[in-house]
N, C-alpha and C positions, 0 to 999 in steps of 0.2 A: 306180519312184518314183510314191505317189500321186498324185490334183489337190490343189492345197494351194492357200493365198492367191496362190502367184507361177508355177503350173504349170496349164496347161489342154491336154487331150489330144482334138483329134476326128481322126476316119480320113478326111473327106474338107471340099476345102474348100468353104464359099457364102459369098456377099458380108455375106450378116447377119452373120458372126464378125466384122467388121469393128467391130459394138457392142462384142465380147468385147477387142476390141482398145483401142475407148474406154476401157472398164474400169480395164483395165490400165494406164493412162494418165492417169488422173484417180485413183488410189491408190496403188500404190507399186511400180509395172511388174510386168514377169514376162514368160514365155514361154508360146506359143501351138505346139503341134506337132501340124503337120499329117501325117496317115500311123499314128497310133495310136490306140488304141480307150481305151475311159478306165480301165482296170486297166495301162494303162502299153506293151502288149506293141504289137510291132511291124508293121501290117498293108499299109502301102505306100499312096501315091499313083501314079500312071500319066503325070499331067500336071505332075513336076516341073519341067521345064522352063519350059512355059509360066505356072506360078507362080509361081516365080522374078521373073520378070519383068512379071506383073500384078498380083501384092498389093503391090510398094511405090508402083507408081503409083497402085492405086486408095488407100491409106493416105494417101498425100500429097494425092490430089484430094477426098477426103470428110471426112478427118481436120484435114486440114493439120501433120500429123506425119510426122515419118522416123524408119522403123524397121530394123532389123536382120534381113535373111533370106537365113539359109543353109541348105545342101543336105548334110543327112547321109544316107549311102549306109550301108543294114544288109542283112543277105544275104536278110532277110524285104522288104526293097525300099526306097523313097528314101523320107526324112521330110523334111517343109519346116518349119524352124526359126526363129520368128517370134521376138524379142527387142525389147520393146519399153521404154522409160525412164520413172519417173516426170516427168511434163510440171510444169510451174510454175505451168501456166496452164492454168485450165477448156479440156479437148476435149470436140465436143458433136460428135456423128454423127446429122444432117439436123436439127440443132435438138434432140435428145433428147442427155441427156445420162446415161450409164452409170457404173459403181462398181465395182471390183471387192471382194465381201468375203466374207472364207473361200475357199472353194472355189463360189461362184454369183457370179453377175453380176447389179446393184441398177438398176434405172432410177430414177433419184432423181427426186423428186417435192414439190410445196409445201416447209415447212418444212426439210424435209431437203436441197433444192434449193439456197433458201438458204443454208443455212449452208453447202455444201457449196462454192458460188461466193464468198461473203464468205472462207471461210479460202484458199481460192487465189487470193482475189487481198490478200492482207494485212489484211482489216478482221473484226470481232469485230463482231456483230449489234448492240451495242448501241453501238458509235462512229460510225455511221452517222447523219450530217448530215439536218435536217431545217431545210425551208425556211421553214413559215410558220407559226414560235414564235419569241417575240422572250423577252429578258430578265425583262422588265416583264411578262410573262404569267405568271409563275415566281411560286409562294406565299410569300408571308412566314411563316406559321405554320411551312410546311417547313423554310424558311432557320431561324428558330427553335429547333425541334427537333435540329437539325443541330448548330447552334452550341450549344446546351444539353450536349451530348451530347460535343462536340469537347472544351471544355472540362474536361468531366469526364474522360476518357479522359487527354486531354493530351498528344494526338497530332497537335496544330495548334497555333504558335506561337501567341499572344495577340495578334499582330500582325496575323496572317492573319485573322482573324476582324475585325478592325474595316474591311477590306477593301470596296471595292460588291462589290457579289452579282457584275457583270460577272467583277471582277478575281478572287474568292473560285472562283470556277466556272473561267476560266485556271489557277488555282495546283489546282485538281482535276483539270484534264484532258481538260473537259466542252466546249471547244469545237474545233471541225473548221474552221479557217479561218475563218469569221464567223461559220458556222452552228452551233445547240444541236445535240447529240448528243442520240441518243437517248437516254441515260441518262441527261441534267438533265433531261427531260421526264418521265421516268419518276421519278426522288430527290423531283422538286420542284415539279412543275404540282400544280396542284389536281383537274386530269380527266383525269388520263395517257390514260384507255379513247378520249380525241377522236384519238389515233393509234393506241394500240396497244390491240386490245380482248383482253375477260379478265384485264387486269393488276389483280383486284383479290384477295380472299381469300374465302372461304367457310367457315364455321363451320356445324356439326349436332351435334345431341342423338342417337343413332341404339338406339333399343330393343333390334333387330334391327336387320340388313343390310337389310333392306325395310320398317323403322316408322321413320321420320323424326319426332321428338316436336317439335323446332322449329329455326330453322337463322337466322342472323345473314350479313352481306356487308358485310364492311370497306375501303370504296371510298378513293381520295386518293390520294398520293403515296406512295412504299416508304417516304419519313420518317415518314407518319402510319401507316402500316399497321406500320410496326416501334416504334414508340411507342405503338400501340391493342392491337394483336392481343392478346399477352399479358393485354395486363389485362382482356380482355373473357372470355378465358378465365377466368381466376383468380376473377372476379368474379360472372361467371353460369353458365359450364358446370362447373366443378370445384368441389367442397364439402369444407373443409379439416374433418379431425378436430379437436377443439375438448379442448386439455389443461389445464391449469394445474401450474407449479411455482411451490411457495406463492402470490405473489396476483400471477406472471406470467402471460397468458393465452399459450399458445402454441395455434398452427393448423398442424396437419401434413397437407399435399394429398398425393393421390394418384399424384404425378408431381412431380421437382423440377422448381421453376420455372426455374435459369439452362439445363438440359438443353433444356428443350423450346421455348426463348425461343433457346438457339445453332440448332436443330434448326431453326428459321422461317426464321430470318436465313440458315444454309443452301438453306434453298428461294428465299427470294426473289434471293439473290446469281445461282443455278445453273437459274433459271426461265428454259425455253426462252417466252418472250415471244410468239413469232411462233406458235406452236401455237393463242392465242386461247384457250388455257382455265386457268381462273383455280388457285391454290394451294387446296387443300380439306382442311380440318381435321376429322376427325371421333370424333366424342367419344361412348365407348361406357362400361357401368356397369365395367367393367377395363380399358381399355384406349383407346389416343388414336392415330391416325394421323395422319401429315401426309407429304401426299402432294403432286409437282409433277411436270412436263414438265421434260426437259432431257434435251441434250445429252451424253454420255458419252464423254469423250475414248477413243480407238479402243483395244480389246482390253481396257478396262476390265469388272472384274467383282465381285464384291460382295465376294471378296477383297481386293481391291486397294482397298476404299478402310477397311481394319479395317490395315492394313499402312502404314509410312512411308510417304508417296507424298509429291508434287509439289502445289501449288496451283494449280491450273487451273480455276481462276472460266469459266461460261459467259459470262459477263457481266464482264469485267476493270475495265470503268469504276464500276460498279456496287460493284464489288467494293472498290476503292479506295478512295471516298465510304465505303461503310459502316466498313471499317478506321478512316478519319481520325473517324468518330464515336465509333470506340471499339466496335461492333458486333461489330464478329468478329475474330477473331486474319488473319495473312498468310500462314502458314505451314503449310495444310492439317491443320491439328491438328483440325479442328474437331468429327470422328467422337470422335478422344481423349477430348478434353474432353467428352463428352456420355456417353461409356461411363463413364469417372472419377466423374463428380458420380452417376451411378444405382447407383454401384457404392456410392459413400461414402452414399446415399439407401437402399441396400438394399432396392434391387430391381433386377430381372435387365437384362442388358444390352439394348437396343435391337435389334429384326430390321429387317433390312432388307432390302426386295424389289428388286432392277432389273431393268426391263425395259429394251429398246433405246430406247425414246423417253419415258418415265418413272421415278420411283423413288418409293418410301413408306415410310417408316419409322415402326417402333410400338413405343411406350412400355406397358409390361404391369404393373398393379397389382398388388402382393401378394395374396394371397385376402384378408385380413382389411381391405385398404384399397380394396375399392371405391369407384367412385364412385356416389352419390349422387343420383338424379333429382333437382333442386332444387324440379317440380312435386310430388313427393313428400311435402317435409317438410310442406306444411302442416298433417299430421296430426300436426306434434309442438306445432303452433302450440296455445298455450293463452289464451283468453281471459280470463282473471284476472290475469294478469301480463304477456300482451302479448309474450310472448318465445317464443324458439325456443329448444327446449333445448340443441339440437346445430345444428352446420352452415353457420346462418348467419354472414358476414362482422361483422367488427364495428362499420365502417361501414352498413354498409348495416342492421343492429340500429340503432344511434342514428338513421338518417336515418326508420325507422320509428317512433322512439320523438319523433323531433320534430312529424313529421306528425300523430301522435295528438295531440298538445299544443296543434298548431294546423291544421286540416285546412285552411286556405288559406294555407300558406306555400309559397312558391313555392323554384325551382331557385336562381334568383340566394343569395335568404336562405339554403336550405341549402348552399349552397357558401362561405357566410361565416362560418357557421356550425361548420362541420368544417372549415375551411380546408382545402377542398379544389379543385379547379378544377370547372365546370359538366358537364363531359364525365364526368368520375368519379361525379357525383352522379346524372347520367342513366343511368349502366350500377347502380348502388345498387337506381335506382326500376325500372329493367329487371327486374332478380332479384324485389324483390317483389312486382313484377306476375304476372312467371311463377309466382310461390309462389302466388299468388294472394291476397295479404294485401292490398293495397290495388286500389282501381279509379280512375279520374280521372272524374271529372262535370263536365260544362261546361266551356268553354275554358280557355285558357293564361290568359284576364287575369281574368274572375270564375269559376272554376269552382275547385273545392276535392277533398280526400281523402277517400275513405270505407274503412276499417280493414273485413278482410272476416273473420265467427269462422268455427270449422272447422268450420262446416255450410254457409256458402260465403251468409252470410246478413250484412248490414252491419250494424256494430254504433255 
């Protein structure tokens, strides 16, 4: 019989297998046999006697474990047969704490330490109490967002929602005894990174794998980065094909939007937090990745999440919240759903890479629908008409065609304008900065627009 997850073979004993023994003890037990070589065959110990009767004492004194050793007698000579339990409770041998997985032995380490002491002792990384956040430190535009969102969904009575924020955060689940969990710091502060750093998002333009053409960081609460992200995408890195049927205008992108908006909300639900490195979007002329840290529940494989499986949120509180927004489904559908919509979109299923301590998944553009540099088009831009033939959003066409009309109107006016909100109008004037169609001159309160022609010259 080989080594395997629950069998480990050496021919003689030393007190370091005693880590091998933590191992085993802090995963899912197994057996240690002393007396064989590691293809299984039978080579003897000399000193079974006195084994016998020092590995469970030294086990009990360094471990504080009781294990199981008996003496099997083979005609090639005695093996000492070490049998040890899965424990309930973190074993640590001299302070270092061991793993066993496969057929090796892990010294677990940061993160992985973590998580590995949080699930034995019953707590999920993001239910863990903190002490000095109160209520009152919590955003309103978050609670906002939240309740915008409940509403529509209609996975929150209407009663729940008129709730204080105290009682609204109780009926979530979000507190430990008095204390905020981590994950209302994380839903709903305004600076989640003053506890947990990286918790924000990253956006790039990427030429090449080594030309970065320009790159955005979507900072806040997971309620503002799952109410921005998307539309910062949509708005500045992805360039819809521009149809009309009869006098409908339609914009067909290069990636549906509910796939790659379930695909975020995936990452932020399943982001391993405590890694300290932020979710990162990146946006090529075919193709999109979104890539995050996390956790993989054990013997998972990239099989296994294209297959039925189970919901197993890294983040379960997290995961809850986003549910009652209406965010994501409960029921681990959430791969389904995103292969479904590319499939009805007509284009190829999603790849997806896992590693042990990350995952990224990529959305791949038809040939005929790339995407688009947006600093590109201004060579479709025409100065006679002031417009973009292809490309441009429709909004952000009028918020350029108001600015020509009046080069010092300001953000507030065009978001009265478009009835739109100020955030919207600012991602508009983003894009055609980047196109390079307009510049700003002078401040926010006397400074005004200047319309730039395709020779990069103000007109």
């Amino acid at each position: 019989m080989p080594e395997s997850q629950l069998i480990e073979y050496k021919e003689s004993w030393r007190d370091e297998y005693l880590k091998w023994i933590c191992g085993f003890a802090n995963a899912h037990g197994g057996t240690l046999y002393i007396g064989q070589r590691d293809d299984g065959t039978v080579c003897g110990v000399t000193d079974s006697k006195k084994l016998m009767e020092d590995i469970p004492n030294k086990v009990r004194d360094v471990l504080g474990i009781i294990v199981d050793v008996d003496l099997i007698s083979d005609k090639c000579g005695d093996v000492v047969k070490i049998t040890v339990g899965e424990s309930p409770y973190p074993v640590s041998y001299k302070g270092e704490y061991h793993y066993r997985s496969g057929s090796t032995k892990q010294l677990l380490q940061g993160s992985t330490l973590t998580d590995f002491l949080l699930r034995k002792t019953g707590k999920k990384w993001d239910a863990v109490p903190l002490d000095n956040v109160s209520v009152d430190d919590l955003d309103k535009e978050s609670f906002d967002i939240f309740e915008r969102e409940a509403i529509r969904s209609g996975r929150m009575a209407p009663s729940d929602l008129k709730l204080s924020r105290r009682d609204l955060l109780e009926k979530l689940g979000l507190f430990e005894g008095d204390f905020l969990k981590r994950a209302a710091v994380l839903l709903f502060h305004r600076n989640p990174e003053k506890w947990v750093t990286g918790s924000f998002v990253k956006i790039g333009f990427f030429e090449t794998d080594s030309d970065l053409r320009y790159q955005d960081e979507i900072h806040g609460s997971l309620m503002m980065q799952a109410d921005r992200v998307i539309d910062l995408l949509y708005t500045k890195y992805l360039i819809a094909e521009i149809s009309y049927e009869n006098i409908t205008r339609i914009e067909h992108y290069p990636f549906p939007k509910d796939a790659v908006k379930e695909a975020l909300f995936n990452a932020l639900i399943h982001q391993d937090f405590s890694a300290g490195i932020p979710i990162q979007i990146s946006v090529y002329s075919d193709k999109l990745y979104i890539s995050n840290d996390c956790v993989f529940p054990e013997n998972w494989t990239t099989e296994t999440l294209f297959r039925k499986h189970r919901s197993l949120p890294h983040n379960p509180d997290i995961a809850n919240t986003f549910f009652r927004a209406g965010f994501i489904e409960s029921w681990g559908r959430g791969i389904e759903k995103i292969c479904n919509l590319c499939k009805n979109y007509r284009i190829p299923n999603p790849e997806y890479t896992v590693h042990p301590r990350d995952i990224m998944i990529m959305f791949k553009a038809n040939e005929s629908e790339k995407v688009t540099e947006p600093g590109r088009l201004q060579k479709d831009f025409r100065k006679t008409s002031g417009r973009l033939q292809e490309g441009i959003p429709e909004f952000a066409q009028k918020t350029l065609d108001f600015i020509k009309e009046n080069p010092k109107i300001t953000v507030e006016e065009l978001a009265v304008k478009l009835g739109l909100s100020e955030r919207s109008i600012l991602s508009h004037i983003a894009l055609l900065k980047n196109l390079n169609l307009i510049k700003r001159v002078g401040g926010k309160t006397y400074g005004h627009w200047e319309i730039i022609s395709d020779s990069g010259e103000k007109i």
